[in-house]
C-alpha positions in Angstrom: -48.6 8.8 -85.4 -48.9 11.5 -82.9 -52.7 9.8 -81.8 -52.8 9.9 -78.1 -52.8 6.9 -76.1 -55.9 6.0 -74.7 -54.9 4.2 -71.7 -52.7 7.0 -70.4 -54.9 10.0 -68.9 -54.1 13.5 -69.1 -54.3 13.9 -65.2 -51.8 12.3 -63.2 -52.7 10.6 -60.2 -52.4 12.5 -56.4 -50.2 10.5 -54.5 -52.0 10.4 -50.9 -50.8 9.7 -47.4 -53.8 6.9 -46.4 -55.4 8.1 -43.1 -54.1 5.8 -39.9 -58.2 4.1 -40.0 -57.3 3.0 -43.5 -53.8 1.7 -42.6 -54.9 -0.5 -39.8 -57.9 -1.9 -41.8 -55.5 -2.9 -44.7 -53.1 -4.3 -42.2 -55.7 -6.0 -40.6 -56.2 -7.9 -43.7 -52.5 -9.8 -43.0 -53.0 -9.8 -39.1 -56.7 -11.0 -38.3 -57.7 -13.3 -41.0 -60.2 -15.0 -39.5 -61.7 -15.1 -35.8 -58.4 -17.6 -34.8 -56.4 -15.3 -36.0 -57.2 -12.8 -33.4 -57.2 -15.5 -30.7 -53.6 -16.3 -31.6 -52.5 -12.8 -31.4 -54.6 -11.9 -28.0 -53.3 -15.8 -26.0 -49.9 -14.6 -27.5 -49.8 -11.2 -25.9 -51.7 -12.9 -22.7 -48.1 -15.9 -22.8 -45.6 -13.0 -23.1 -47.1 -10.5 -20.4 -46.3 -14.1 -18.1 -49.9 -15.5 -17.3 -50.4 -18.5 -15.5 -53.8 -18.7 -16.6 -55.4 -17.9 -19.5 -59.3 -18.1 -20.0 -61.0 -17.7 -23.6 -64.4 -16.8 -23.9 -66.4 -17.4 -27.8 -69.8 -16.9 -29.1 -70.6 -18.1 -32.6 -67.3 -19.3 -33.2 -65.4 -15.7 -32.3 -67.8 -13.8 -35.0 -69.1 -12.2 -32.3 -67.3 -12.6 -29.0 -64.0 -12.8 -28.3 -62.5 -12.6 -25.1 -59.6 -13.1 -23.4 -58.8 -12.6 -20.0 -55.1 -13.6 -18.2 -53.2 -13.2 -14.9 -50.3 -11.2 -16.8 -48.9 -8.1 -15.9 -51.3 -6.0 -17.4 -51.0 -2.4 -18.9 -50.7 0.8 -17.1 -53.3 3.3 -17.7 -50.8 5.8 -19.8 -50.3 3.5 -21.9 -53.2 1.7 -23.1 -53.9 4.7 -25.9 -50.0 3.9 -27.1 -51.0 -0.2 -27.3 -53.6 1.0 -29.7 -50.9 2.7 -32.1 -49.6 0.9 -34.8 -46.3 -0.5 -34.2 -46.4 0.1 -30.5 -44.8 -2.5 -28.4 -42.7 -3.1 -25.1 -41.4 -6.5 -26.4 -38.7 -4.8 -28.4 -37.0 -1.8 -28.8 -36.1 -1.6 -32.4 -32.1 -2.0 -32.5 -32.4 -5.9 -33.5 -35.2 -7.7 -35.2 -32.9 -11.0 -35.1 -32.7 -11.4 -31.3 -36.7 -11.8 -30.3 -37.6 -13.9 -27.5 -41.1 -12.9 -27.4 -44.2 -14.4 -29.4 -45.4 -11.2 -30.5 -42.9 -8.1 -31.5 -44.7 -6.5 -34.6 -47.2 -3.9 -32.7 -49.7 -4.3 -35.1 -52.6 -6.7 -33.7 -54.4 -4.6 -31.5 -54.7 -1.3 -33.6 -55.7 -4.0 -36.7 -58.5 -5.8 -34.3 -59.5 -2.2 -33.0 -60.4 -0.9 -36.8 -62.2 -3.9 -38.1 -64.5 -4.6 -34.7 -65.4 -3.3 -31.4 -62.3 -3.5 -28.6 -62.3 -3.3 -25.4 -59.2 -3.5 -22.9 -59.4 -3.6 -19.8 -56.1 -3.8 -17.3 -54.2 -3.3 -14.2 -50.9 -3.9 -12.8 -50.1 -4.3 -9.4 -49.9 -1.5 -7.4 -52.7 0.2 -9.4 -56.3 0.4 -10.2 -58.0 -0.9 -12.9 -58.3 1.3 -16.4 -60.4 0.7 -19.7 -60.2 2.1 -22.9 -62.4 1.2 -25.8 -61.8 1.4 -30.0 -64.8 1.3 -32.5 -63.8 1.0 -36.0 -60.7 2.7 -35.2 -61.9 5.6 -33.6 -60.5 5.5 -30.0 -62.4 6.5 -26.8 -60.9 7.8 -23.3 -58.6 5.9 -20.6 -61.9 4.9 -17.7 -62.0 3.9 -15.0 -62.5 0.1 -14.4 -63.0 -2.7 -12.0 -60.5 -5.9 -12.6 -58.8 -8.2 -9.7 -55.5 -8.6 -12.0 -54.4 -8.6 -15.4 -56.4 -7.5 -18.5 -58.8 -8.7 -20.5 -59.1 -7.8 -23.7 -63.1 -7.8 -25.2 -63.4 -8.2 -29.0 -67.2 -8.0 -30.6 -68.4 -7.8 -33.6 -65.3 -8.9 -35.6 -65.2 -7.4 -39.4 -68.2 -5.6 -38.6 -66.0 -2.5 -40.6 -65.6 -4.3 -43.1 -68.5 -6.7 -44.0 -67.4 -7.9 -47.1 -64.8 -10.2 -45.1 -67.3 -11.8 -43.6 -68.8 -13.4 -46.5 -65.4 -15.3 -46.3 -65.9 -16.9 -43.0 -66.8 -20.3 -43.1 -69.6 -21.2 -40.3 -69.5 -21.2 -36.7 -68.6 -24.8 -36.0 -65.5 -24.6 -38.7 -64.5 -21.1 -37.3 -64.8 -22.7 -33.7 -62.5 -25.4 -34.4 -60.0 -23.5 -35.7 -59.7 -21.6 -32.5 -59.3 -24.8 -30.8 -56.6 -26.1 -32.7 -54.6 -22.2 -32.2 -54.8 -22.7 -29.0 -54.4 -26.5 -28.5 -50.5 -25.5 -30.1 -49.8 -22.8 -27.4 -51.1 -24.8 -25.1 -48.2 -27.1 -25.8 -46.0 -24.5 -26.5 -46.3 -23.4 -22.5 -47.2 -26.7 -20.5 -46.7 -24.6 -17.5 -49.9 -22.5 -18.3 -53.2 -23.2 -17.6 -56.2 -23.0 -20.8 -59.5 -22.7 -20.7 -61.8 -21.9 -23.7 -65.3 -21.3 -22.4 -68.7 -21.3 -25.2 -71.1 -18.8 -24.9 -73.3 -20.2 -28.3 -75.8 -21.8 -27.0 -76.2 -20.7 -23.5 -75.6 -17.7 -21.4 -73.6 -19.1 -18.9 -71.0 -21.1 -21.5 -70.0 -24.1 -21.8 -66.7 -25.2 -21.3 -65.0 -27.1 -24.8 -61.2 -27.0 -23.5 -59.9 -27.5 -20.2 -56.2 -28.0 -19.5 -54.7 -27.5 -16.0 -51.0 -25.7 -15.9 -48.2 -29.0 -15.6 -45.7 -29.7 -12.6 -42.2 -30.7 -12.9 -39.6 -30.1 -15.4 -40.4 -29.3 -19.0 -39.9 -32.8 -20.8 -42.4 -34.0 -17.2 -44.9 -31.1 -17.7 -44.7 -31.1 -21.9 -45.6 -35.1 -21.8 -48.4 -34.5 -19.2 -49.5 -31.8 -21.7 -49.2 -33.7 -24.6 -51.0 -36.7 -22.8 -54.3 -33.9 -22.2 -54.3 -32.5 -25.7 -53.6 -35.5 -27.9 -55.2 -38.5 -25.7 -53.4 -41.2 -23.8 -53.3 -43.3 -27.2 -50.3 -41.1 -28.4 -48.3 -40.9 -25.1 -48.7 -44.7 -25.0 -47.2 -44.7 -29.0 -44.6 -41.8 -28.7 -41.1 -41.9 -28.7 -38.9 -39.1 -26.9 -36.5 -37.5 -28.7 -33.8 -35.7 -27.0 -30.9 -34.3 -30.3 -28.6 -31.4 -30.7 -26.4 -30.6 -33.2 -24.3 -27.5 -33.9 -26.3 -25.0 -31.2 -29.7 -26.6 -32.1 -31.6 -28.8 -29.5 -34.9 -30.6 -30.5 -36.6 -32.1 -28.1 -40.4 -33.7 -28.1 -42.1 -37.0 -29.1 -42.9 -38.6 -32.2 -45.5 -41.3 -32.6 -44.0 -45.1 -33.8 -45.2 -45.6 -38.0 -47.6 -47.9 -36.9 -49.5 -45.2 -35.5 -49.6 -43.4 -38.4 -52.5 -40.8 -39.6 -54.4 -40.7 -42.3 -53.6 -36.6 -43.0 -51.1 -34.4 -41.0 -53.1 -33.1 -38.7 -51.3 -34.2 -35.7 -48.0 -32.9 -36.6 -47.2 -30.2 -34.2 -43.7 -28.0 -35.1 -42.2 -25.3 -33.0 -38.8 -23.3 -33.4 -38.2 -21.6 -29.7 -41.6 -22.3 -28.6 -43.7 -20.5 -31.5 -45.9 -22.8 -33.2 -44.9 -22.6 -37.2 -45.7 -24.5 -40.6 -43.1 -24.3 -42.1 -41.8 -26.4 -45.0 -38.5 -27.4 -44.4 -39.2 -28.8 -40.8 -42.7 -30.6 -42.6 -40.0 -32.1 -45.0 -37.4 -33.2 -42.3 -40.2 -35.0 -40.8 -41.4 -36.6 -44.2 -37.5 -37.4 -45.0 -37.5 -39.3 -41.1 -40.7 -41.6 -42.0 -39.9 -42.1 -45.3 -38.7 -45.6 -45.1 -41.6 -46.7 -42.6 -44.5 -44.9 -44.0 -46.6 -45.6 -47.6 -47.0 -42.2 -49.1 -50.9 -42.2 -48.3 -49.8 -42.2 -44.1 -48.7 -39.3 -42.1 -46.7 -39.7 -38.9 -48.0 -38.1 -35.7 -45.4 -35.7 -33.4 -44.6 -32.6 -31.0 -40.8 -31.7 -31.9 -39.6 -28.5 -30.3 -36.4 -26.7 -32.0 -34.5 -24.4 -29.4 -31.6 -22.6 -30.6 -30.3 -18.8 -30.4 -32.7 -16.5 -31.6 -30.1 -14.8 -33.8 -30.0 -18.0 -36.1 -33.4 -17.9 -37.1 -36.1 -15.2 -38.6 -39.3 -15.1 -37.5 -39.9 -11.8 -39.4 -40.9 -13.2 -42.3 -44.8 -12.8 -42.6 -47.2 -10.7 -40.0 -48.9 -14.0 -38.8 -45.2 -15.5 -38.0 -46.4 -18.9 -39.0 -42.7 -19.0 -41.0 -39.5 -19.0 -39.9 -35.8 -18.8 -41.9 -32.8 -21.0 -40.4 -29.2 -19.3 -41.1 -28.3 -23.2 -41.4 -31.3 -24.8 -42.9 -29.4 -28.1 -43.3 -28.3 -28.3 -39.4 -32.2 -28.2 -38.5 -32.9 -31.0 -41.1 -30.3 -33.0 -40.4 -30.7 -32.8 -36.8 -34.6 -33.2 -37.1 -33.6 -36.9 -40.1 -31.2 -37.9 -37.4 -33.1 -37.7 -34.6 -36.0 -39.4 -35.6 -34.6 -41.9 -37.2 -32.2 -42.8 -34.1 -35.4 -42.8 -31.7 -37.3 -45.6 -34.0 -34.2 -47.2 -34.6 -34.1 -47.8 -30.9 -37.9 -48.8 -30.4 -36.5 -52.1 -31.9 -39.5 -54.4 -32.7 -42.0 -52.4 -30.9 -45.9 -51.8 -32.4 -48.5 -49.6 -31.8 -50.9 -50.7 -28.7 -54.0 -49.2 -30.9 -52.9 -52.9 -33.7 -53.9 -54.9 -30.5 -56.8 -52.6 -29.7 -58.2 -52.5 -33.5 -57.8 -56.7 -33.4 -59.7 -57.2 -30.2 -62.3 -55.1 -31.5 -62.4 -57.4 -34.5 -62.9 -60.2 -32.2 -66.1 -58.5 -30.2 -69.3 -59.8 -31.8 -71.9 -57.8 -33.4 -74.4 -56.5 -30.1 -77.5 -59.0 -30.1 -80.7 -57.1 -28.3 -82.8 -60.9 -28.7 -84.1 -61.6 -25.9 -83.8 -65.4 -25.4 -86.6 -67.0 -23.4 -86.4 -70.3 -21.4 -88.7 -72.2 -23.7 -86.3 -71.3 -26.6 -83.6 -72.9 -24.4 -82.6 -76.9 -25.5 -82.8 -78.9 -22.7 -80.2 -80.6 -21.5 -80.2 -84.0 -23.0 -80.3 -81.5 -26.5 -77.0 -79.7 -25.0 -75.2 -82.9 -24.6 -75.9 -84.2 -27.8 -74.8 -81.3 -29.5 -71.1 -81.1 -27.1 -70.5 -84.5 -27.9 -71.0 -83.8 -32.2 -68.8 -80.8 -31.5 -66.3 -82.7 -29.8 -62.7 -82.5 -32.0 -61.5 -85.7 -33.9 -57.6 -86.4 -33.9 -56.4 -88.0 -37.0 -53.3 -89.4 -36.8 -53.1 -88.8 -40.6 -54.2 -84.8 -40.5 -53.4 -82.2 -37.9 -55.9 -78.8 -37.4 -52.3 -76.9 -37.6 -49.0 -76.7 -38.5 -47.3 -77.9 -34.8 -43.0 -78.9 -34.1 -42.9 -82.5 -32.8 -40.2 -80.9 -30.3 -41.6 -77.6 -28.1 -39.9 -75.0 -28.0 -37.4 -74.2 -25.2 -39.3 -72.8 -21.6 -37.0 -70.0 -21.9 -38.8 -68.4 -25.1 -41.8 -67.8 -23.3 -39.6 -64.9 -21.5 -38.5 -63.1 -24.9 -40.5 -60.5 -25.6 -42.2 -61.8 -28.8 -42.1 -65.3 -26.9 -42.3 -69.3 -28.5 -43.6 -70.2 -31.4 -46.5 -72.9 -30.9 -48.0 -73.1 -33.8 -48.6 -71.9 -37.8 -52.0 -71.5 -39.1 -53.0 -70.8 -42.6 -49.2 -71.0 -43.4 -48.7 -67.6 -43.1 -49.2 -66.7 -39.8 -47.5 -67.8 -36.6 -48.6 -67.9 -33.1 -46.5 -67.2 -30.2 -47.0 -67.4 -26.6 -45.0 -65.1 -24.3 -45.3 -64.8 -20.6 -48.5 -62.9 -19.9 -49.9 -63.5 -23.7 -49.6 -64.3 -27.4 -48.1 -62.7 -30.1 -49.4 -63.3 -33.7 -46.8 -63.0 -36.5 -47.3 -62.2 -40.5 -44.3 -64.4 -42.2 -44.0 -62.8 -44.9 -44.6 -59.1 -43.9 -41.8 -59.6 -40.4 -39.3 -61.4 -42.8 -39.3 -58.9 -45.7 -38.7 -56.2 -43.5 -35.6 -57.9 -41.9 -34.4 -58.6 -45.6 -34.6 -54.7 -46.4 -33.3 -54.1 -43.3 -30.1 -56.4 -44.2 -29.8 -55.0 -47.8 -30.0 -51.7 -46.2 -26.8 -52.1 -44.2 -25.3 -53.7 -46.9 -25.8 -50.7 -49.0 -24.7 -48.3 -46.1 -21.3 -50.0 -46.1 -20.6 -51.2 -49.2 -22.1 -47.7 -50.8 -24.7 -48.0 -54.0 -22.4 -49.3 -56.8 -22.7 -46.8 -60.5 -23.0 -47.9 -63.5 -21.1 -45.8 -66.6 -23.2 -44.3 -69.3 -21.4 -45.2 -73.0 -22.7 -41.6 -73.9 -22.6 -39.2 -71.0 -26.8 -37.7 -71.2 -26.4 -34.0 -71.3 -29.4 -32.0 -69.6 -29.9 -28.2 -70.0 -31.0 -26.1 -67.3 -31.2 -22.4 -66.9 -28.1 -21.0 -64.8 -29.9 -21.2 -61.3 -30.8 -24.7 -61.4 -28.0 -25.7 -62.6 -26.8 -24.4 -59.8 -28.7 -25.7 -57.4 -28.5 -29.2 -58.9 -24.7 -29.1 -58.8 -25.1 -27.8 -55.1 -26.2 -31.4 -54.2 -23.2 -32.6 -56.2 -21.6 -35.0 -52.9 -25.1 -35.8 -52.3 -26.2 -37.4 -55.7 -22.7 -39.3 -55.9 -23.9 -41.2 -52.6 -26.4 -42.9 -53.9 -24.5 -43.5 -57.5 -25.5 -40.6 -59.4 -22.2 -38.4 -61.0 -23.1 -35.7 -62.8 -20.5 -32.9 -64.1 -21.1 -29.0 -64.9 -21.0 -28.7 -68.8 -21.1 -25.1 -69.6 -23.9 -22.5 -70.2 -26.1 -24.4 -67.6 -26.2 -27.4 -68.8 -25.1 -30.5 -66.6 -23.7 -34.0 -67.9 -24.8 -37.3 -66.5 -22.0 -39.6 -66.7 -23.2 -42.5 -64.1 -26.5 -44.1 -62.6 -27.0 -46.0 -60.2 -26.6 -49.7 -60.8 -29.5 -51.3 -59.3 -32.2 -49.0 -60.4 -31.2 -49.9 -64.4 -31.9 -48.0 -67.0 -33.2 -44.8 -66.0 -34.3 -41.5 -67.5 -31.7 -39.2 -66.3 -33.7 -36.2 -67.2 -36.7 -37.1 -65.7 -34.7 -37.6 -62.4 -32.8 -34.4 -62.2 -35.9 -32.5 -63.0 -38.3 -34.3 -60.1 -35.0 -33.5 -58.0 -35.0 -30.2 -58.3 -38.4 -29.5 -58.2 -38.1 -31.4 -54.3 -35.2 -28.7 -54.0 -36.9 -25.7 -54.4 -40.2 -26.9 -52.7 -38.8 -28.3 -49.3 -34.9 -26.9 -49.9 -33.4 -30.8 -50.5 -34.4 -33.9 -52.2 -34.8 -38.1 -51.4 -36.2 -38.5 -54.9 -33.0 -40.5 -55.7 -32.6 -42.1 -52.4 -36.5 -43.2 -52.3 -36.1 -44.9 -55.7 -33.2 -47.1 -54.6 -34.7 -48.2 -51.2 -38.5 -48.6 -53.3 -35.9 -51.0 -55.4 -34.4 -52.8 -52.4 -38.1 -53.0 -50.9 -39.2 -54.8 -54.2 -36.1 -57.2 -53.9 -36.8 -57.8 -50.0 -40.5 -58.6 -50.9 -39.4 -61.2 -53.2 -36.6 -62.2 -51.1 -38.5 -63.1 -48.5 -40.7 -65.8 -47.0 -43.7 -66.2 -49.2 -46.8 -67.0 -47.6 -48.2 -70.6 -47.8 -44.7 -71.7 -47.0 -45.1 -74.1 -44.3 -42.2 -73.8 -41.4 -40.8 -75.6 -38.8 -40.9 -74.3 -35.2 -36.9 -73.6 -35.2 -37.3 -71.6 -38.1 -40.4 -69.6 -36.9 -38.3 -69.2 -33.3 -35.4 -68.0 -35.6 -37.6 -65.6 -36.9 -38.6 -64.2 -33.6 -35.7 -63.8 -32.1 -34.0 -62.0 -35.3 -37.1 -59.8 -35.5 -36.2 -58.3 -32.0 -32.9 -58.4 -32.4 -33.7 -55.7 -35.8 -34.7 -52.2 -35.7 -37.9 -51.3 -37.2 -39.2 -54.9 -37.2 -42.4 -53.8 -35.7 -43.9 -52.5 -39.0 -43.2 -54.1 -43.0 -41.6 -51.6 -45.6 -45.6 -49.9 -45.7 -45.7 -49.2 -42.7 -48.4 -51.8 -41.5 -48.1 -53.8 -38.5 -46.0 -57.4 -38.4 -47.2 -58.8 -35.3 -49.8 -58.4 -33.0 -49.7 -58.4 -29.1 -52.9 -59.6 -27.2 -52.4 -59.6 -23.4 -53.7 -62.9 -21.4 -56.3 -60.4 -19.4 -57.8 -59.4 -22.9 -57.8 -62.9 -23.9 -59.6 -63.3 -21.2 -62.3 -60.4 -21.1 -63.2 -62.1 -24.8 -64.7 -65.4 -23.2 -66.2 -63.4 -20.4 -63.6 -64.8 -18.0 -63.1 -62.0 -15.6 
């Protein structure tokens, strides 16, 4: 009974103050994760000190050099021991962590970078000369003298050379290397007005420069689209929409990509709240909740959206590398972000991609033949006239090569933008020619997306009709969920679901929605609030009924092998860009194709 217990030691533990070396290494550990990390922190620091240019020097993907020099203020000579303290700053003073304006504001990057690698900075401000000061490991050396034009530059070697055991968790050059390109590709675009440069010393002593991007003229939506146009190719300027929303204090501003040019990942989603690049989830769901009705689950749209609003109404103090942000009103930003979006595309009518008409003409290009044809391989000409005449087409009165209207089309169809209808081949495709080219139409996929469309406004103003459960379904669910589910209470109603509080956290199902049968309530309210507390608000319910009215459209529809008549393939034109969205079918995939009358052209060697 009175054994003692083996697991509880005679001696207490010393409480210790850690030494400031230990401090920063541990905070380094939240700071400086990886070579881009310290990139981020140093171009950040370069962006708020005002810098027109900004030049970033590497070697072996930042592992051993990083350096960054900018045309900022710089730091007086007093005070470069203070910007190697801890919690040291000039962006803020203190008094209120809610109203930031700066990139950085947390003092803690250069005293992290200074105990896990060799630093260097070197600065002036005008006025002044030049001063250094160096940190190894955390142990800092004197204010020099030093020789610098304007600006500082801030020299990092030897990057967890403190601590080599987080090297082992660095993946190699090339991987490290491109993830410093991608930091700074987002600031880049964060500040159009600012001139990049990120300069390679790997494999050669003089570098070689990787990324070059020249600082943008005009206004900011002028200079961001020039920006975008550098960073992203022209292929995305050519494809992007611009959005221009605000709602309740909250601007957003940017371009998003139509669904037809849709990724295969999310790497070309690019988010910023008051120009700070962040991942965060609710804005990566707002965006997911705006495609959702063009894009198939396995396709990612493609965007720069840029939230403004009062620093007070957001918190970027939520984790040292600021990659997160909290809205006071998380359902303004989404909303506004849904809205948006869906307003832009809405307005893009029947428009496509340009890269469906690139990807068909490079279907038409035939495979590169290096043969070198000689002139006694040539037929002679008697050969090449026999063989044009056997070619020669024969008209049967009784078959025709397509399907064709005995009556053309009016002239004045040649003007609309997906022009006349001349002909159907393979009874599923049409083929159109407009003023300066042809269009070529999939029935089935343009005519199912202007059903959905239909029974989509139908829904919207009729609203989704319930059905009434004989025997409400009762559902428990710990207190919180409950909760939350009832939160969403007007919300579920829309779209035909009433549920009712029933005591001790459980919730009653009373109605579903009529068109989606019989469902498993349970099953629904739990995949709901799972989308609640990953992404802070659910479609679950609103994706099943429009996957529902997708599956009716399809079916709805004109079926392929259908044979039409050129009124009703003219009718179809002209409805399809008279329809929002008609561009791409309820997946997302193109409905038409565009091919210009030069490109025709190039194909036959014409020009």
């Amino acid at each position: 009974m009175n054994a003692p217990n083996p697991k509880i030691s005679s001696d207490l533990p010393e409480i210790r103050q850690l030494d400031e070396v230990a401090v920063n290494r541990i905070a380094a550990g939240e700071v400086v994760e990886r070579p881009a990390s310290a990139v981020k922190e140093l171009v950040e620091n370069a962006l708020d000190a005002g810098a027109s240019r900004i030049e970033i020097a590497l070697k072996d993907g930042g592992k051993t050099l990083i350096r960054v020099k900018d045309t900022g203020h710089g730091i007086p000579a007093a005070a470069l021991p203070l910007a190697l303290s801890r919690h040291a700053t000039s962006k803020i003073d203190g008094s209120d962590l809610l109203n930031i304006h700066t990139f950085g504001f947390r003092g803690e990057a250069l005293p992290s970078m200074g105990a896990v690698g060799r630093l260097t900075i070197t600065s002036r401000i005008q006025g002044a000369d030049a001063a250094q000061i160096s940190v190894d490991g955390g142990e800092i050396g004197p204010v020099k003298p030093a020789a610098l034009s304007e600006g500082t530059v801030v020299e990092l070697r030897d990057l967890f050379h403190a601590t080599p055991a987080r090297l082992k968790f660095l993946r190699s050059d090339r991987a490290e290397t491109q993830a410093i390109h991608d930091v700074v590709k987002r600031l880049a675009m964060a500040e159009p007005h600012v001139g990049f440069t990120i300069r390679d010393y790997s494999s050669s002593e003089t570098g070689r420069v990787s990324f070059n991007t020249d600082p943008q003229s005009g206004d900011l939506l002028e200079a961001l689209s020039g920006r975008l146009r550098q960073i992203l190719g022209p292929e995305f300027a050519e494809n992007a929409l611009p959005i221009d929303g605000e709602r309740d204090g909250i601007t957003l501003t940017g371009f998003a990509a139509l669904p037809t040019y849709s990724r295969g990942s999310n790497v070309a989603q690019f988010l910023f709240v008051n120009g700070r690049p962040v991942r965060d989830k609710l804005l990566i769901g707002a965006l997911r909740g705006a495609y959702s009705d063009f894009l198939s689950h396995d396709r990612h749209p493609a965007c720069a959206l840029f939230l403004e609003c009062d620093p007070t109404q957001v918190d970027v103090n939520v984790h040292p590398a600021k990659a997160e942000v909290r809205f006071r009103q998380p359902g303004v930003a989404r909303g506004l972000i849904v809205s948006s979006l869906r307003q832009a595309l809405a307005e893009a009518g029947h428009r496509a991609s340009t890269t469906v008409a690139d990807a068909t003409l490079g279907a038409f290009r035939p495979e590169p033949n290096d043969v070198r044809v000689y002139q006694m391989d040539r037929p002679s000409l008697g050969a090449r006239q026999a063989a044009y005449e056997a070619q020669a087409p024969v008209f049967a009165e009784t078959q025709a090569p397509f399907a064709r209207s005995e009556e053309p089309a009016p002239e004045t169809d040649r003007d609309a933008p997906l022009g006349a209808a001349r002909a159907q081949v393979h009874e599923n495709y049409i083929i159109a020619q407009t003023a300066d080219g042809m269009v070529i139409v999939d029935q089935h996929a343009a005519h199912e997306r202007l059903v959905y469309e239909k029974l989509k406004r139908q829904m919207a103003e009729n609203g989704v009709a319930s059905q009434a459960l004989l025997i409400p379904e009762i559902v428990d669910f710990s207190e919180g969920d409950a909760e939350r589910l009832l939160a969403e209470t007007e919300t579920l109603a829309r779209f035909g679901l009433i549920v009712e509080p029933f005591g001790n956290g459980a919730i009653a199902v009373r109605e579903t929605p009529a068109i989606l049968g019989e469902i498993n309530a349970e099953a629904m309210l739990r995949d709901i609030l799972d989308e609640l507390d990953d992404l802070g608000q659910s479609q679950r319910l609103q994706d099943r009924i429009e996957a529902v009215l997708s599956r009716v459209a399809c079916h709805g529809s004109i079926r392929s092998g259908r044979w039409m008549r050129a009124e009703e393939m003219n009718a179809l034109l002209r409805e399809m860009e008279a329809t929002p969205h008609s561009g791409q079918c309820n997946h997302g995939r193109p409905t038409y194709v565009e091919l210009k009358l030069a490109d025709i052209e190039r194909l036959f060697g014409r020009t």
